[in-house]
C-alpha positions in Angstrom: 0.0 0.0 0.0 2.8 2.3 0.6 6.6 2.4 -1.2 9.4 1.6 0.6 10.7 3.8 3.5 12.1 7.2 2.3 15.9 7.3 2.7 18.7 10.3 2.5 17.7 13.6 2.7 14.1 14.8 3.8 14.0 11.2 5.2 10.8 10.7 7.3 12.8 10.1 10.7 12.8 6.4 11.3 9.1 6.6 10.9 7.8 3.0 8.9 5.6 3.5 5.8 2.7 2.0 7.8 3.3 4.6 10.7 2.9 7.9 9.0 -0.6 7.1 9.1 -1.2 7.5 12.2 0.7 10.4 12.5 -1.6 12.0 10.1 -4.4 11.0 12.1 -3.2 11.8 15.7 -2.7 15.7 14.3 -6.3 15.4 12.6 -8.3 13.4 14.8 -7.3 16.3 17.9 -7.1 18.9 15.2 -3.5 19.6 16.1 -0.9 22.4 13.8 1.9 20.8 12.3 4.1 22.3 15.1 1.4 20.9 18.1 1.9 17.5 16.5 5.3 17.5 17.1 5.2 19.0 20.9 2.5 16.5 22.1 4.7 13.9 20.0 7.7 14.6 22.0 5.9 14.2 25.5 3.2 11.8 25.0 4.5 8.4 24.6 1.0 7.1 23.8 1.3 9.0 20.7 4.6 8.0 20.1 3.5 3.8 20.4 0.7 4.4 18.2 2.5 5.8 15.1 4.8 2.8 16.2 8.2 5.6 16.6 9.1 5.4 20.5 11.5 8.2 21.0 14.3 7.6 23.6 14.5 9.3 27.5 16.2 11.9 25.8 15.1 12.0 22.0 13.5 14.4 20.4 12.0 15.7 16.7 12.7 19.0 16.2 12.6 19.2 12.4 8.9 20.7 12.2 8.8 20.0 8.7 8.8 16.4 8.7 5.0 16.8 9.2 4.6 18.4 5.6 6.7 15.7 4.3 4.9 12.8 6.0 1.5 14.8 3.9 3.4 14.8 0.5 4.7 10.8 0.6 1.1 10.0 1.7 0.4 12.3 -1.4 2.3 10.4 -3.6 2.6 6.6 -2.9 -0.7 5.5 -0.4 -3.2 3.6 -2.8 -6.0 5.0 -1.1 -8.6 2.3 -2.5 -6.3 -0.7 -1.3 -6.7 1.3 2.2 -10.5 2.2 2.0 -10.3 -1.7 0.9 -8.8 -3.0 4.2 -10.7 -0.7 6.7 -14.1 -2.3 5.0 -13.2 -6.0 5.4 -12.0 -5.0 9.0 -15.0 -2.8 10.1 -17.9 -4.2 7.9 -19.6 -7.1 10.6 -19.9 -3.9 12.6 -21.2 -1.6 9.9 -25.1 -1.1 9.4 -26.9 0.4 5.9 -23.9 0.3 3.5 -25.6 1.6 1.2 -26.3 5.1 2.2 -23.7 7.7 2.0 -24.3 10.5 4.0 -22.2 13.7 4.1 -21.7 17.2 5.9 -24.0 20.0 4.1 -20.9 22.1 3.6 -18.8 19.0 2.0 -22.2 18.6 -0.6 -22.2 22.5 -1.1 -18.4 22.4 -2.2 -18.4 19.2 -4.2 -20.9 21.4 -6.5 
């Protein structure tokens, strides 16, 4: 689902293809900034196991634009309908009336 981990410069910090996904959602899901991502990622080790990057006693990130790279190789190389794929088989016993879509009245209003 994802390409192999990004290596030399702009690297994604040790962080595993399969991880930067839940970095994405820990800043969305909280609606974090890029730069209160990184601060709650430094102290909260909760955050840190579930993006699957345990920092050391001493360990820290403090390139803040590893956020905005994380965005662009999601951009680039997740295969989105292989993902939307795999949540369904995982989530559908506990999914009722698959059939409807429903949607916020402001998405509807900008996909006009």
């Amino acid at each position: 689902m994802f390409a192999p981990k990004h290596k030399g410069p702009g690297a994604l910090l040790g962080f595993l293809p399969m991880d930067v996904g839940g970095l994405m959602f820990v800043k969305v899901y909280p609606n974090l900034s890029d730069e209160n991502l990184i601060e709650r990622f430094n102290s909260d080790w909760g955050l840190q196991l579930f993006c699957g990057k345990l920092l050391s006693d001493n360990q820290q990130i403090r390139d803040k634009a590893i956020v905005s790279r994380v965005r662009s190789y999601l951009a680039e190389y997740a295969d989105w309908q292989q993902l939307q794929g795999m949540l369904v088989k995982h989530w559908k016993r506990d999914m009722n009336n698959t059939h409807v879509l429903l949607m916020d009245a402001l998405v509807k209003y900008i996909l006009k």
